[in-house]
C-alpha positions in Angstrom: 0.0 0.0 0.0 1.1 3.3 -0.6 1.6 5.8 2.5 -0.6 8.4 0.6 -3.8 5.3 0.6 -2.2 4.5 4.6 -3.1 8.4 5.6 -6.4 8.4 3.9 -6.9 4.7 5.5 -6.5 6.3 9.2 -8.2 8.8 8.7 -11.9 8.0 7.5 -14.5 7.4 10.3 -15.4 4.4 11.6 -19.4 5.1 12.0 -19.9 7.1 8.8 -23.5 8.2 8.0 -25.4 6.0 5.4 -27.5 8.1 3.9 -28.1 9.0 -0.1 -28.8 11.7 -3.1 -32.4 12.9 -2.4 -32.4 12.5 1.6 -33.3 15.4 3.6 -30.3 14.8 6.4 -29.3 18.0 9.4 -25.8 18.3 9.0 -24.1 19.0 13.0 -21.1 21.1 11.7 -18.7 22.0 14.7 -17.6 26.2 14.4 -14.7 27.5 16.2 -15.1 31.1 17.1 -12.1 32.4 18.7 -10.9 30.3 21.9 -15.1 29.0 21.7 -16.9 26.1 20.1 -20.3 25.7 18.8 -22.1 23.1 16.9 -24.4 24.6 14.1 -27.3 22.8 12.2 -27.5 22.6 8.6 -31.0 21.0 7.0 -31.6 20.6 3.5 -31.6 18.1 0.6 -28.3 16.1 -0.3 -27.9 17.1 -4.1 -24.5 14.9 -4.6 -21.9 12.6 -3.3 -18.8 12.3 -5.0 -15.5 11.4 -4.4 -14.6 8.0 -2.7 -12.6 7.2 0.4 -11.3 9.8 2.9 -11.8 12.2 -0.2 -15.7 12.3 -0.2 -17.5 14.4 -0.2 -21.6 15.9 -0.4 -23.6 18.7 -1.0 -26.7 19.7 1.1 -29.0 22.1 -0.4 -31.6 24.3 1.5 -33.9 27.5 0.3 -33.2 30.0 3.3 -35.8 33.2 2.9 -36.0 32.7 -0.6 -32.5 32.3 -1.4 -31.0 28.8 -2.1 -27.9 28.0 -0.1 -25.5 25.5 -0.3 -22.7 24.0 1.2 -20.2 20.7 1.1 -18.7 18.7 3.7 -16.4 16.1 3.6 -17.9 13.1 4.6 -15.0 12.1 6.7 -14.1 15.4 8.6 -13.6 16.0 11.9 -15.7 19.1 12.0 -18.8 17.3 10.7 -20.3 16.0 14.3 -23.0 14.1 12.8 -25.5 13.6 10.0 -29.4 13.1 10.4 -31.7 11.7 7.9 -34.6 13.8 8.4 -36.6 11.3 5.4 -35.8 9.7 2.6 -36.1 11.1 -1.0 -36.9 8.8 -4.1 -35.0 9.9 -6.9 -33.5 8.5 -9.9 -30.2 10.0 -10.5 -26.7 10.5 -9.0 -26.9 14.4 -8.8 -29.9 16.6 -8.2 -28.6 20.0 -10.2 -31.9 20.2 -12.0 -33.1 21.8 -8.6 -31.1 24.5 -8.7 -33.4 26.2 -10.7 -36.4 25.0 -9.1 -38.1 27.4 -6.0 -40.5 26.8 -3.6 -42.7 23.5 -4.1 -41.5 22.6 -7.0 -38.1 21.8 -5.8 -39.3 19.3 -3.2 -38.2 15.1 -3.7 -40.8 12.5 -2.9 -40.5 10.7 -0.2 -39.4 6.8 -0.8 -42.8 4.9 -0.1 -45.0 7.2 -1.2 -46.4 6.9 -4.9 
């Protein structure tokens, strides 16, 4: 093994979320501020995963006051506390970018189980 595949090796989590493109999930991001820590909640809809290994990563989606907001986490960082599912989306593709254009109810996912 190479000692670039032994870093990334020690370094992924052990418990890492299972969750996929579609889910609603509240991402518990740690913030430092200063000599303080906090832990902030992100909710919105997982749009993509990509990478693989230590190296992945996903991006969570949310409309916040009529403006959509996103941001991407590695899967695998330490600052990422922990990651909910809220419910679990039906879709049938890899990434979700078609909802970037989409507002309000029109950019909701169904929910798996419902027809």
């Amino acid at each position: 093994m190479s000692i670039i595949s032994e870093i990334e090796a020690s370094q992924i989590k052990e418990n890492a979320p299972q969750f996929n493109v579609g889910d609603t999930v509240r991402v518990y991001n740690r913030i430092t501020e200063g000599n303080r820590e906090r832990v902030q909640v992100f909710e919105g809809t997982v749009l993509k995963i990509q990478g693989g290994g230590a190296r992945t990563t996903f991006t969570v989606r949310k409309e916040s006051s009529g403006i959509g907001v996103e941001k991407t986490w590695p899967l695998h960082s330490p600052n990422v506390e922990k990651v909910e599912v809220v419910r679990k989306g039906k879709v049938r593709r890899a990434k979700l970018n078609y909802l970037r254009s989409l507002s309000g109810k029109k950019a909701k996912v169904r929910e798996k189980g419902q027809m």
